[in-house]
N, C-alpha and C positions, 0 to 999 in steps of 0.2 A: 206674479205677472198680472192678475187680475184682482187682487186687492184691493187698485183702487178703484175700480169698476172694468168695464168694458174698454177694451185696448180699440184706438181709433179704426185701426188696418180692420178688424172685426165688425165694423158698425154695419150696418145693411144702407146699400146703396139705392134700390127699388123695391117698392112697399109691395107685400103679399100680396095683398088686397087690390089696391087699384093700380099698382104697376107704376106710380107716380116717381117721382126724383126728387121730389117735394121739400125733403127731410124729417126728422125724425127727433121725438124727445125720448131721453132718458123713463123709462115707466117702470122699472124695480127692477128687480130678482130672482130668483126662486131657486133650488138646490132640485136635484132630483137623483134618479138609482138608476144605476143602466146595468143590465148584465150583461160581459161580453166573455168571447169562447175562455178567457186566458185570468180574468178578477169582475170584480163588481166594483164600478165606481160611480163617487157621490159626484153629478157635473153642477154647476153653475149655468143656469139658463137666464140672460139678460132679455128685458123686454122693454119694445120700444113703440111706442104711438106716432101713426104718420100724422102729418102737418097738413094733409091734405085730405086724408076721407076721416080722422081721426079716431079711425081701429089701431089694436093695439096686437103684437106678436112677438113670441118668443126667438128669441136668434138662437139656432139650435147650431151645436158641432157637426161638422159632414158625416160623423161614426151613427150620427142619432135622429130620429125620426119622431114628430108628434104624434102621440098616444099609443108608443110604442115601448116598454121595460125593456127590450134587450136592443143590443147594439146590431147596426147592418152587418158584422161581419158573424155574427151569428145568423144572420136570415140568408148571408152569403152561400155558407155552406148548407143549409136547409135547399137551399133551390137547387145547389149543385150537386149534392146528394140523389134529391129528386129527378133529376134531367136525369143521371147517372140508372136511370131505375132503381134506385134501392128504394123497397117497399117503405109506405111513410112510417109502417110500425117500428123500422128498422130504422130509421131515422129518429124517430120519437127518441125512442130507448137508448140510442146513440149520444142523444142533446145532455152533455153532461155541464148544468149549469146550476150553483148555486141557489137556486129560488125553487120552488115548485116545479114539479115537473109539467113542460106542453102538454098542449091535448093533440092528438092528432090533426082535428078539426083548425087547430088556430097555425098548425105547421104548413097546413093545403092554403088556408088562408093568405098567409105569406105567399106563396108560391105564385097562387092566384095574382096577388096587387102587382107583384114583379114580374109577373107575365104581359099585365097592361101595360106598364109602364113601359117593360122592353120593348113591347108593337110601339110606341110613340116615340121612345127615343133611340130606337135602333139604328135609325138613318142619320140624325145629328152625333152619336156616336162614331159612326164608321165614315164619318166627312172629318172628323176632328181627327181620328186616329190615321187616317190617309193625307191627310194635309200636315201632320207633323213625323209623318212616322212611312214614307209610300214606300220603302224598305223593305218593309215588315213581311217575313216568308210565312205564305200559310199554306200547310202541307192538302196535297192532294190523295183521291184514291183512299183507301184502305187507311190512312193515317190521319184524314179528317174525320172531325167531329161529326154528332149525328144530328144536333138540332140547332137552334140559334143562340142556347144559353152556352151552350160549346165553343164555337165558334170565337162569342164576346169573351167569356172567360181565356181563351188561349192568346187572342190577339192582347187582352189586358196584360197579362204574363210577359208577351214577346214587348211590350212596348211603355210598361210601366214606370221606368225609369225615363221615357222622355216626360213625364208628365208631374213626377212626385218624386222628392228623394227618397221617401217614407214607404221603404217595401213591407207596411202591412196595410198600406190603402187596397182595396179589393177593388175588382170589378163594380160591384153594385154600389159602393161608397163614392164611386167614383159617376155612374151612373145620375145618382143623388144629385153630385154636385151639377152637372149638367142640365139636369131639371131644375136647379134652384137658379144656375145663370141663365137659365133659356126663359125664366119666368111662365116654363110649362105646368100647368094645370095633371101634375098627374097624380095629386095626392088620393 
């Protein structure tokens, strides 16, 4: 499928950088490692220079984030883990991935970036999932969740399948994507 470069449907529509419509050259390559909860794999990262401020940026898969080795459905369960209280040592020691093991420091880290991020996109979230999905039962009392990563994660579950046939897109994968078509700033 991607053999002979970059599949049109994939090309980037509005430039990182200055948000422009401009268009966009072909600018290479590059291969890279990602570890996710389940294999390690080698992705193809296409890169493309806008027509208009003429910076240049990687078109990353929705699973993957710049300057990041493991895939978002590993940082999924790090934060959900976390929300859950399990102590981060216990999380750490839990993180069964292929490469070196985390430090604790770079697992809070995570947590941290996808804590910003949910304060910013929590509201375009819950407009998009109530305008396609205003159905959706979310339990009261005693059987709700206790904080906001609760909340996103369970209404993601109830309402996953309006959104993606693909039941291992996650909450925060999905998050991603909404920050990349909002052309919100919340790297």
């Amino acid at each position: 499928m991607i053999v002979n470069g970059c599949p049109k449907e994939w090309r980037p529509r509005i430039c990182r950088h200055c948000v422009a419509e401009a268009g966009f050259h072909r600018h290479g390559h590059y291969s890279r490692m990602l570890y996710t909860l389940n294999e390690v794999l080698e992705i193809i990262i296409f890169r493309f220079k806008c027509k208009s401020c003429k910076k240049t940026f990687g078109l990353l898969p929705s699973f993957a984030e710049r300057h990041q080795s493991v895939a978002v459905d590993v940082q999924e369960q790090v934060v959900g883990e976390l929300d859950n209280s399990v102590p981060l040592r216990v999380v750490a020691e839990r993180l069964n991935l292929s490469t070196q093991p985390y430090s604790e420091k770079s697992l809070w880290r995570w947590k941290k970036k996808w804590d910003r991020r949910r304060d910013v996109l929590e509201p375009v979230y819950w407009q998009v999932i109530l305008s396609r999905a205003p159905h959706v039962h979310l339990p009261r009392g005693s059987e709700s969740p206790r904080g906001s990563w609760g909340w996103l994660f369970l209404a993601w579950r109830a309402v996953r399948d309006h959104f993606t046939d693909n039941p291992r897109v996650g909450c925060l994968q999905w998050l991603l994507h909404l920050a990349r078509l909002q052309a919100v700033a919340v790297w």
